[in-house]
C-alpha positions in Angstrom: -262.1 -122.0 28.6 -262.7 -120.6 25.0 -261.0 -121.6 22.3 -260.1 -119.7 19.6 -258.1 -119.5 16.9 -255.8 -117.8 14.7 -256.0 -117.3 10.7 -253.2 -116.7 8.5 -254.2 -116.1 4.5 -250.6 -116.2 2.2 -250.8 -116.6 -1.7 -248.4 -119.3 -3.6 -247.0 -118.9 -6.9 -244.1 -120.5 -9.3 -244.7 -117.2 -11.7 -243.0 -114.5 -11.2 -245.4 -112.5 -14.0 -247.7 -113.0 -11.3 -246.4 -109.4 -10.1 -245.8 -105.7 -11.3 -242.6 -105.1 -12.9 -241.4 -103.2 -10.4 -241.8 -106.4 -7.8 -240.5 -108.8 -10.6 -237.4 -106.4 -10.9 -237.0 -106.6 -7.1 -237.1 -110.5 -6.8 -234.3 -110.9 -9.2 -232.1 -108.0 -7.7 -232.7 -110.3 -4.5 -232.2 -113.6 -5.6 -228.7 -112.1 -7.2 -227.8 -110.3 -4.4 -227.5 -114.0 -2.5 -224.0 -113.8 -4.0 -222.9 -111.2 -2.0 -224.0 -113.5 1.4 -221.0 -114.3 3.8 -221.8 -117.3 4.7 -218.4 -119.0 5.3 -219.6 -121.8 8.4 -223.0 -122.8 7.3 -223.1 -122.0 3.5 -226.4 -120.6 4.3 -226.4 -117.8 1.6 -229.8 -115.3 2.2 -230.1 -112.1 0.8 -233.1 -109.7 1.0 -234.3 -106.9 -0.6 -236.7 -104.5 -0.5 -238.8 -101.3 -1.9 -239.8 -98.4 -0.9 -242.5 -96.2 -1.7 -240.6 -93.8 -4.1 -239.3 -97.0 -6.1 -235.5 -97.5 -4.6 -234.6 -100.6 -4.1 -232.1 -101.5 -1.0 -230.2 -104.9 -0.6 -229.0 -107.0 2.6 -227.2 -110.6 3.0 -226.6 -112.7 6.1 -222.8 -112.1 7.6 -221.6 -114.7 9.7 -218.8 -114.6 12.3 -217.0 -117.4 14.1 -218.6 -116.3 16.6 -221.8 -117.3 15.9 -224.1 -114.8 18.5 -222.4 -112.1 16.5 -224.1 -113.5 12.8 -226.4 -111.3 11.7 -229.8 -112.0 9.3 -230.2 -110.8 6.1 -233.5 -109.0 7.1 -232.1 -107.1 9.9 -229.1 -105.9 8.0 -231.6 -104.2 5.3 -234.0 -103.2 8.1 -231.4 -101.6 9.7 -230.5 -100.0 6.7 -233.5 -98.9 5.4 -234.3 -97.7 9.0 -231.1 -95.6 9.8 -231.1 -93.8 6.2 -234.8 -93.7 4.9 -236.6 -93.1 8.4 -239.4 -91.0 6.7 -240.1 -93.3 3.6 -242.1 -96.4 3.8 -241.2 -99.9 2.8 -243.9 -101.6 0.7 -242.2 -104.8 -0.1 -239.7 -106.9 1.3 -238.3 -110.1 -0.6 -236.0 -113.2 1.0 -234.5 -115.2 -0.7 -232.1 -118.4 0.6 -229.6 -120.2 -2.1 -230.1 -123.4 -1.6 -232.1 -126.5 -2.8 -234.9 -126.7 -0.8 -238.7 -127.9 -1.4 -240.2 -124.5 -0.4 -238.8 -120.6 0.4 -237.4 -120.1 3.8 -239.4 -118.2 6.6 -237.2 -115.4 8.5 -236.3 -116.8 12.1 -238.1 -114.9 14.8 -235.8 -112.1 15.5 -236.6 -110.8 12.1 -239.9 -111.9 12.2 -240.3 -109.1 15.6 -238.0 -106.6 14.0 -240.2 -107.1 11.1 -243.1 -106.5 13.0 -241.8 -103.6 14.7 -241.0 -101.5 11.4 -244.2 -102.4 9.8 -246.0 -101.2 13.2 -243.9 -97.7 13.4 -244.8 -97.2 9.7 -248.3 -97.9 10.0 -248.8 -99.1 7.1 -248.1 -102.9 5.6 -245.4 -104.2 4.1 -246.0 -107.4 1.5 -243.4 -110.1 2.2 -242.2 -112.4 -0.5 -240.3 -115.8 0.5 -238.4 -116.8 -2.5 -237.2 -120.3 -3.2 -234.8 -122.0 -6.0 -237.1 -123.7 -7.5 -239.1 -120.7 -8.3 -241.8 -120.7 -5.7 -242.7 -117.8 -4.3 -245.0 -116.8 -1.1 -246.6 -114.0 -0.3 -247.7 -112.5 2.4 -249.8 -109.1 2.8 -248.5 -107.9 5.9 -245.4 -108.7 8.1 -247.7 -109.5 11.3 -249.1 -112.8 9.6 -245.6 -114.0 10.2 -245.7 -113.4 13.8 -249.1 -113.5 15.2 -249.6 -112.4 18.8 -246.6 -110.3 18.5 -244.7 -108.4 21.6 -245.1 -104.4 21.1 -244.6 -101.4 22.7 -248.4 -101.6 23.9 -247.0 -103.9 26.4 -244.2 -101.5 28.3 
């Protein structure tokens, strides 16, 4: 049996100068947006945002539901978004930010991980993902696909 392995490359930063204006003015519409999270149960407040190619910035939030199957992700409420009203224009960046105290930025859970994938592959072309945290630090990664590695695609069906 072979072994092999997989590589993922990401960049860590705690300075925000550390991107274009146009990114910088992107992280804090997301981190503000996190205000507008319903997040009643868990307190769990996650916004995203993101940019497309001709500069417009969209915004999402996590809504919960006492039912909790029903919740829905931050990511996937802009994805859906972005996908349903800008089908033709390309997202270059996407940023996530979660409210809360915690050592280091959040990764989306794995439904938005393969949505993400999914848009990213339809779009052919890759879309920078930043994880924001609290305390500043941020994480990027180049494409959407280092997040989910050996992803499921429509090459499969």
């Amino acid at each position: 049996m072979e072994e092999r392995k997989i590589h993922i490359t990401y960049k860590s930063t705690n300075q925000k100068t550390d991107f274009s204006s146009a990114v910088q003015h992107l992280i804090d519409e997301t981190i503000s947006f996190s205000a507008n999270a319903y997040a009643p149960y868990s307190d769990f407040k996650v916004s995203a945002c993101l940019l497309l190619e001709d500069g417009k910035i969209l915004k999402g939030t996590n809504v919960e539901n006492a039912s909790y199957p029903v919740c829905i992700c931050a990511e996937r409420t802009l994805v859906s978004h972005a996908v349903s009203n800008y089908p033709q224009t390309k997202i270059e960046v996407i940023a996530i930010y979660v409210d809360k105290d915690l050592a280091t930025p959040v990764p989306p859970c794995g439904l938005c991980r393969q949505t993400l994938v999914e848009v990213e592959n339809r779009q052919k072309k890759s879309i920078q993902i930043l994880l924001i945290a609290k305390n500043g630090t941020i994480i990027q990664f180049d494409k959407c696909s280092d997040l989910l590695p050996l992803s499921f695609g429509s090459e499969f069906l």
